[in-house]
C-alpha positions as CSV (number, residue, x, y, z in Angstrom):
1,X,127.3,18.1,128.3
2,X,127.4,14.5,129.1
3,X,129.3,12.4,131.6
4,X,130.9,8.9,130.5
5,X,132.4,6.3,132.3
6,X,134.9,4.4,131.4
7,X,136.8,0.8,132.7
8,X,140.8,0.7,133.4
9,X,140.8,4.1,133.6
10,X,137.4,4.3,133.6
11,X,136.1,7.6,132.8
12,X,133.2,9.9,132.4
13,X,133.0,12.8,130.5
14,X,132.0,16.4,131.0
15,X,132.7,19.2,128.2
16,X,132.6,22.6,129.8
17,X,132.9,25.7,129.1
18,X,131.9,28.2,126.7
19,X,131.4,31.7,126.9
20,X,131.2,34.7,124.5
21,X,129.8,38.1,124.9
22,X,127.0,40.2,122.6
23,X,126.5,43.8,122.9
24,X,123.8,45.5,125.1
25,X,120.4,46.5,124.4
26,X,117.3,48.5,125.6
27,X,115.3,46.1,126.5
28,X,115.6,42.1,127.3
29,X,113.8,39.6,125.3
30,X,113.8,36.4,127.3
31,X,112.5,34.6,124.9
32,X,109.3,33.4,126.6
33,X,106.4,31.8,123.9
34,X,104.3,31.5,127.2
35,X,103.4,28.1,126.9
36,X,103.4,27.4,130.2
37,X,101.2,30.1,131.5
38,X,101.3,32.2,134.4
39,X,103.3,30.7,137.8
40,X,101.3,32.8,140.2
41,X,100.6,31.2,143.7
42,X,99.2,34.6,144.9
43,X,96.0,32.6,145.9
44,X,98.1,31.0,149.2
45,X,98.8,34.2,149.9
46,X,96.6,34.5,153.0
47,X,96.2,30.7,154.3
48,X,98.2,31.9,157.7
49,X,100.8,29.0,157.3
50,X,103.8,28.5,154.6
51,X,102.9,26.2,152.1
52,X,105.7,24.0,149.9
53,X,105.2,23.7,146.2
54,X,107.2,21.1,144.5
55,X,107.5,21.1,140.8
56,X,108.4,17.6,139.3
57,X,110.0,18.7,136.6
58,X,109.6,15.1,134.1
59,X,107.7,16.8,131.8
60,X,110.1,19.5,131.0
61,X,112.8,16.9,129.6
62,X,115.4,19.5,128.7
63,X,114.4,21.8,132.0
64,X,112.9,25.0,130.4
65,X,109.6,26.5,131.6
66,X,108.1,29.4,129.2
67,X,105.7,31.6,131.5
68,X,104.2,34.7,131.1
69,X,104.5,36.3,134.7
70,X,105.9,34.8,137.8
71,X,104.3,35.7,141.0
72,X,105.9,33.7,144.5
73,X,103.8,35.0,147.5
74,X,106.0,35.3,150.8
75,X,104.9,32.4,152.6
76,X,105.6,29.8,149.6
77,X,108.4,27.9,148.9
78,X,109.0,26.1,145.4
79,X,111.5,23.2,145.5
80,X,111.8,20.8,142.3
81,X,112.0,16.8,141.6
82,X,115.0,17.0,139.0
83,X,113.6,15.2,135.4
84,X,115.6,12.1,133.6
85,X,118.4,14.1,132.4
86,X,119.2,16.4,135.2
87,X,118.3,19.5,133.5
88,X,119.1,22.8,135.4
89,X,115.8,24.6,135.7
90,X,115.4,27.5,133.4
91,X,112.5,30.1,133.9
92,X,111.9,32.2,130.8
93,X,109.2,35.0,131.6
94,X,107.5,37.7,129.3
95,X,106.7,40.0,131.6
96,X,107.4,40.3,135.3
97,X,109.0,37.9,138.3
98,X,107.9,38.8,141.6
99,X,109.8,36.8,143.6
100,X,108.7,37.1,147.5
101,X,108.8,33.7,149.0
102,X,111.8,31.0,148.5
103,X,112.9,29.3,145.3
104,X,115.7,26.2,146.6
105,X,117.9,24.3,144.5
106,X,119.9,23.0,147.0
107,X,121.4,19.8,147.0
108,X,120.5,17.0,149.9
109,X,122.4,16.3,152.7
110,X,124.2,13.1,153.1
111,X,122.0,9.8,153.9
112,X,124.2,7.1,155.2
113,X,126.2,5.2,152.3
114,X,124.0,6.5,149.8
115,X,125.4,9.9,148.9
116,X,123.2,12.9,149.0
117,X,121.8,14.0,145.3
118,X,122.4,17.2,143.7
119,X,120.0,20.0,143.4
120,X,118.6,20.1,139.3
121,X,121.8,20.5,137.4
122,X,123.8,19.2,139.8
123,X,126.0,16.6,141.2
124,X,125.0,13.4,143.8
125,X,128.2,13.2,146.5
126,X,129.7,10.1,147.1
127,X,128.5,6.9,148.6
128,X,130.0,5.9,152.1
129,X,130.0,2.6,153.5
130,X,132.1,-0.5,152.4
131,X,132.3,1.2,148.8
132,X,133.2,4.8,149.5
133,X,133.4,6.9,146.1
134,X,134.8,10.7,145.0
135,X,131.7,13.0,144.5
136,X,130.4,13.2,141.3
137,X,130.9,16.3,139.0
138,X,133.6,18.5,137.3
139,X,134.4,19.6,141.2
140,X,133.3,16.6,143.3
141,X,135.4,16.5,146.2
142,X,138.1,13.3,146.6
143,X,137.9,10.1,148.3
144,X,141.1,9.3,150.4
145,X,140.4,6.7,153.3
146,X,137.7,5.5,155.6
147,X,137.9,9.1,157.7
148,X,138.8,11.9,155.4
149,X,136.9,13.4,152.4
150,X,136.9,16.2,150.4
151,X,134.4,18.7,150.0
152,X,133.2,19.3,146.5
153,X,134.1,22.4,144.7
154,X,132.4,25.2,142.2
155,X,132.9,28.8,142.0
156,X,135.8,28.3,144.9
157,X,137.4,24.8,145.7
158,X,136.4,22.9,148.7
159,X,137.9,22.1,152.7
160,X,140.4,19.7,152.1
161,X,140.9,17.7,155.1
162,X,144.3,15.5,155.8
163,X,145.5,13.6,153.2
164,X,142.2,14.4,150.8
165,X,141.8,16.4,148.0
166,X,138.7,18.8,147.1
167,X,137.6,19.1,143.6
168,X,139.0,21.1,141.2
169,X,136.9,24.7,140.3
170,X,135.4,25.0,137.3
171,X,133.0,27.2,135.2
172,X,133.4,30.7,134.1
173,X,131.3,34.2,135.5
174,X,128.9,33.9,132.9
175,X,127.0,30.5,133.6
176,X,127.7,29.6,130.5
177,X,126.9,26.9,130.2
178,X,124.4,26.9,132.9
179,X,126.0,24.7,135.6
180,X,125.8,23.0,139.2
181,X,127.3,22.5,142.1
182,X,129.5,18.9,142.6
183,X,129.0,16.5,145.2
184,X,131.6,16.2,148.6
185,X,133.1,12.7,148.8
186,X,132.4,10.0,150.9
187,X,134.2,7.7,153.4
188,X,132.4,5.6,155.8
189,X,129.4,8.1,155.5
190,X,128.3,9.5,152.3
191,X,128.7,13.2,150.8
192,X,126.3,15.9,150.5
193,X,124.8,16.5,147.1
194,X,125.5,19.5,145.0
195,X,123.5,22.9,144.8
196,X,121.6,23.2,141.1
197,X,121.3,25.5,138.9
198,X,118.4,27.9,138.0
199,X,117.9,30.3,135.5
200,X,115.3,33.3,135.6
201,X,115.1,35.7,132.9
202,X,112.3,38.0,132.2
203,X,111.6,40.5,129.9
204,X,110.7,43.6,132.2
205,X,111.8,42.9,136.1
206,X,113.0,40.7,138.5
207,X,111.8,41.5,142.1
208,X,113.7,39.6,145.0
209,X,112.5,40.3,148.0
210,X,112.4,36.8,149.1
211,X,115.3,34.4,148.4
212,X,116.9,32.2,146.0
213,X,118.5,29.3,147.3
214,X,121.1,27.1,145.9
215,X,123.7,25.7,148.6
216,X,125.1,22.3,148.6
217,X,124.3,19.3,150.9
218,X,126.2,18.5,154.0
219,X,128.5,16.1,154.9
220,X,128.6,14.4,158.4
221,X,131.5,14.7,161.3
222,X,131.8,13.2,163.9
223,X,134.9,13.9,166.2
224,X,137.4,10.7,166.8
225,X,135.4,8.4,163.8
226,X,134.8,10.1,160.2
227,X,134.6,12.9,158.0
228,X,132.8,13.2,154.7
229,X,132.6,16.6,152.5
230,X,129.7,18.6,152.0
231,X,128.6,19.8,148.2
232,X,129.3,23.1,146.5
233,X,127.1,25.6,145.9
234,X,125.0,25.5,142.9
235,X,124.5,27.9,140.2
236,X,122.1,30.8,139.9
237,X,121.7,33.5,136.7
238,X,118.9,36.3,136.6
239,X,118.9,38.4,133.3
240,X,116.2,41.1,133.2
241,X,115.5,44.5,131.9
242,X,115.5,45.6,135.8
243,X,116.4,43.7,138.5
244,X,115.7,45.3,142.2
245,X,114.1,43.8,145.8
246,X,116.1,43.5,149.2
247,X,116.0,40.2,149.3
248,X,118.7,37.1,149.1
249,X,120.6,35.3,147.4
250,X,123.1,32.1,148.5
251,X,124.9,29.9,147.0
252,X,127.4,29.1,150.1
253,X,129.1,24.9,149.7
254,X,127.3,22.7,152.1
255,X,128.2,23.6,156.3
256,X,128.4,21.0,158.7
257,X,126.4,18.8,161.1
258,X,127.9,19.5,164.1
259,X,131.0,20.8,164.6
260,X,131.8,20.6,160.7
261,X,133.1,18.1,158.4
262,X,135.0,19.0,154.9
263,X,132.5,22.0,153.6
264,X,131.8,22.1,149.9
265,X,133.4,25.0,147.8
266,X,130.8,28.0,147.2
267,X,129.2,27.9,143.8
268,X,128.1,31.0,141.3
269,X,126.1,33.7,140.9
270,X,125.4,36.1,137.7
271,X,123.5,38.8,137.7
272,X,122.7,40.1,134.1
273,X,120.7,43.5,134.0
274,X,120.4,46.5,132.2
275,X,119.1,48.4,135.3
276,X,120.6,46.7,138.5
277,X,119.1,48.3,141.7
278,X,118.8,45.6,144.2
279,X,120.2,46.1,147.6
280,X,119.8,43.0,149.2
281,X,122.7,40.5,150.4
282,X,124.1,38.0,149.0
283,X,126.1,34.7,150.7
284,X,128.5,32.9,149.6
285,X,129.0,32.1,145.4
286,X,131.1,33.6,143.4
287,X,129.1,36.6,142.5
288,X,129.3,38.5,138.6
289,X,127.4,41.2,137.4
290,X,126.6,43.2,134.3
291,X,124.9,43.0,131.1
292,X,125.4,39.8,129.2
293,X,122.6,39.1,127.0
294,X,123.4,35.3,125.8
295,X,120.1,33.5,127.5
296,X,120.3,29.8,125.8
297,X,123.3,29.4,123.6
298,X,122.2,27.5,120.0
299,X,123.2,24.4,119.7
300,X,126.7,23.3,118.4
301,X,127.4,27.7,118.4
302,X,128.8,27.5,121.4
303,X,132.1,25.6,122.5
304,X,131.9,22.0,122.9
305,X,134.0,19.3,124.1
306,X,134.1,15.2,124.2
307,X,136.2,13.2,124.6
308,X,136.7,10.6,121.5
309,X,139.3,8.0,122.7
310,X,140.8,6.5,125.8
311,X,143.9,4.8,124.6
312,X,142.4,4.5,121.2
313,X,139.1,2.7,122.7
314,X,135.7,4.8,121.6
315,X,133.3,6.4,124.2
316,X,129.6,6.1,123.8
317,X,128.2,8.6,122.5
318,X,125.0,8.4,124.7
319,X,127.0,7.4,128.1
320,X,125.0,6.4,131.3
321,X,127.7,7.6,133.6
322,X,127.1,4.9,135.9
323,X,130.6,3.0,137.7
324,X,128.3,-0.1,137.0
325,X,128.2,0.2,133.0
326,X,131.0,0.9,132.1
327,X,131.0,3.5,128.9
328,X,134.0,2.4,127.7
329,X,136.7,-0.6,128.2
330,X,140.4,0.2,128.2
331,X,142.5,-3.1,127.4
332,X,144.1,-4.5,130.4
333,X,147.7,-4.2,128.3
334,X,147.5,-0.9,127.5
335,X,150.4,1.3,129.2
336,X,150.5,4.7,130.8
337,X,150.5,7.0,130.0
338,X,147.5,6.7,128.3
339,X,146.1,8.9,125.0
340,X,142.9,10.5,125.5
341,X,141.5,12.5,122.6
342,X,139.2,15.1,123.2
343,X,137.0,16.3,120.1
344,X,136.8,20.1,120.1
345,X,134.0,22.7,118.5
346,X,134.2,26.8,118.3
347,X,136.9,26.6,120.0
348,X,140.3,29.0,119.4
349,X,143.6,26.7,118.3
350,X,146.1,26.0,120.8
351,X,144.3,26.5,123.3
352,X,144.6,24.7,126.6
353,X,142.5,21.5,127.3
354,X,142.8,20.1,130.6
355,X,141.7,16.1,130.8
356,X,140.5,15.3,134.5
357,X,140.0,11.8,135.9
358,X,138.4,11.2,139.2
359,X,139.0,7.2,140.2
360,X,136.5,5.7,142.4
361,X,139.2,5.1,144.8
362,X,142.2,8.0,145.2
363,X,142.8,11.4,144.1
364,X,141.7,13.0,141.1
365,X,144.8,13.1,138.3
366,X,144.8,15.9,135.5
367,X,147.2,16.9,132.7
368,X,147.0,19.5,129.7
369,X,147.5,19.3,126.2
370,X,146.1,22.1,123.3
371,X,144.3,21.5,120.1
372,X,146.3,21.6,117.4
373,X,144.6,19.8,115.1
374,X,141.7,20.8,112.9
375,X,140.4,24.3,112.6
376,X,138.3,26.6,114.6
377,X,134.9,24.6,113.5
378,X,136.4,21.7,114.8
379,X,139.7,20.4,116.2
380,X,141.2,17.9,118.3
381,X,143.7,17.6,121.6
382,X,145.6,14.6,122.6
383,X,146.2,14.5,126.5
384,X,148.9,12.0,127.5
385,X,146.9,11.1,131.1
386,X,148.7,8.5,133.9
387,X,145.4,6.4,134.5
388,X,145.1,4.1,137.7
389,X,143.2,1.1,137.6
390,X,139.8,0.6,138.0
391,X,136.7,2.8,137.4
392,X,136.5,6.1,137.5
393,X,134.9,9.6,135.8
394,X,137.1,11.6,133.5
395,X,135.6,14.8,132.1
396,X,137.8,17.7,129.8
397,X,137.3,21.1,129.9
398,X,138.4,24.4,128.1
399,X,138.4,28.2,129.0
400,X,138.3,30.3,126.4
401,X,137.4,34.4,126.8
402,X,136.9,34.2,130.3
């Protein structure tokens, strides 16, 4: 999935969804090589005092951690430095996860005009200050004026507060792909990042009596002067042969700071098992369960979008999704409404593609077309899209089986 940036019109691009089901089995195989060992911190068990591990995850470029057990003690925490692409953080497991202590994903609160970033996998919110912006992702709440914001969305749309939109919910119950939370816009104070992703499967059990944390950052209020929105929730998947504990799980949009700004949408949770016995709680997220057994989709099997043209100007392949490099320039005399073609893979003819742009200034606009060109292997949809000037992100996405 990659996010683009273009100039007029600017845009940025996100292809989402895919999703398609396999029958059950007897037993799951995660898939673990155990490269990576054992993760076992049972040694801090008895130091008297929690302890806070952070795994800088640079030297997992695409995210994905191959262990042979998983052991979390109860008074350790494990947060995570996201790597150079923004990976969500995938935890494949041969045997066992014990999970007693904390795992967070959440996104960062807001810090002053620089917007708060995402947890891994998901979305920063948007800068405050003399150059306020929309939060950033699929869902990322809307920028309106100097003192309103919109939360971000996921799972469930954000608080929209006066004349300011929330994002727009995307995703499917699967978490497939495996997606975060968006980012709350800002105004004169930035938005709260949004809650990452995390994946855990294991080959025998999951144990959660601990928690598993991926909420979004919070916005800032204050009563009489400003606004900003909070981040969704993030994402959170956990595929094993048995999963069971008391513990929690929460995935609730980013709260307030005092007496509440614009709060981030809630995110999603999935819960794929063949034997399900856990009775703990869960808060906030929009929570799935059953048996899916689709771990890591292959490459190019699943559905893909991207969007070709913007008014017949190409998008970079490899875009930086950065307002300050553009990704693509749209000609100054081009008219609206504008052409955007969205290049489509494994996905069913005619069926509905829905083009999103998010300006840096203003509400997000949106319109539908199908694709009805090509064949099931690949195809194409042409959007007709009324694009504002300036910069801004513009992502497409499909549902298809949901």
């Amino acid at each position: 999935m990659k996010r683009k940036i273009l100039q007029f019109g600017g845009a940025s691009v996100l292809a989402s969804l895919l999703l398609l089901c396999a029958s059950a089995r007897a037993q799951v195989n995660s898939g673990s090589n155990g490269g990576d060992g054992a993760l076992d911190f049972s040694s801090l068990t008895n130091l008297g005092y929690s302890t806070n591990i952070v795994i800088d995850m640079h030297d997992h470029s695409n995210g994905i951690y191959q262990y042979t057990s998983v052991n979390i003690p109860a008074n350790v925490t494990v947060t995570f430095i996201p790597n150079a692409n923004n990976s969500p953080v995938t935890w494949l497991v041969q045997s066992n996860a014990l999970i007693n202590g904390t795992i967070n994903v959440s996104g960062q609160d807001e810090n002053g005009a620089i917007g708060g970033i995402g947890g891994p996998g998901g979305w920063s919110g948007g800068s405050g200050g003399s150059n306020p912006s929309s939060g950033q992702g699929p869902g990322g709440g809307n920028y309106y004026d100097a003192t309103h914001a919109g939360g971000g969305s996921y799972g469930s749309q954000g608080t929209p507060p006066g004349g300011a939109a929330p994002g727009s919910v995307y995703g499917n119950s699967f978490l497939l792909p495996l997606l975060g939370g968006s980012g709350g816009a800002g105004c004169s104070i930035s938005g709260g990042g949004g809650g990452g992703a995390i994946l855990i499967a294991a080959s025998n059990s999951i144990v959660l009596n601990g928690q598993i944390i991926a909420t979004g950052g919070v916005g800032w209020y204050v009563i009489g002067y400003s606004a900003s929105g909070s981040g969704s929730g993030g994402g959170i998947r956990l595929i094993a042969t048995l999963f069971t504990g008391n513990g929690a799980i929460n995935a609730n949009g980013g709260g307030y700071n005092i007496t509440g700004p614009y709060v981030g949408g809630n995110g999603r949770v999935r819960i794929d098992a063949l034997e399900n016995t856990f009775g703990g709680t869960f808060a906030g997220g929009v929570v799935s369960q059953g048996f899916q057994p689709i771990i890591i989709q292959t490459n190019g099997q699943g559905i893909q979008l991207a969007i070709a043209t913007v008014g017949g100007a190409a998008v970079s392949a490899n875009p930086t999704g950065q307002f300050i490099t553009p990704d693509t320039l749209i000609p100054g005399s081009a008219t609206n409404p504008i052409p955007v073609v969205v290049s489509c893979q494994n996905l069913p003819l005619n069926t509905p593609v829905t083009v999103t742009l998010d300006p840096a200034n203003g509400p997000s606009v949106s319109a539908i077309g199908t694709n009805n060109v090509g064949t099931l292997a690949s195809s194409t949809a042409t959007v007709s899209l009324v694009i504002p000037r300036g910069g801004g992100i513009i992502y497409a996405t499909a549902t298809a089986g949901n």
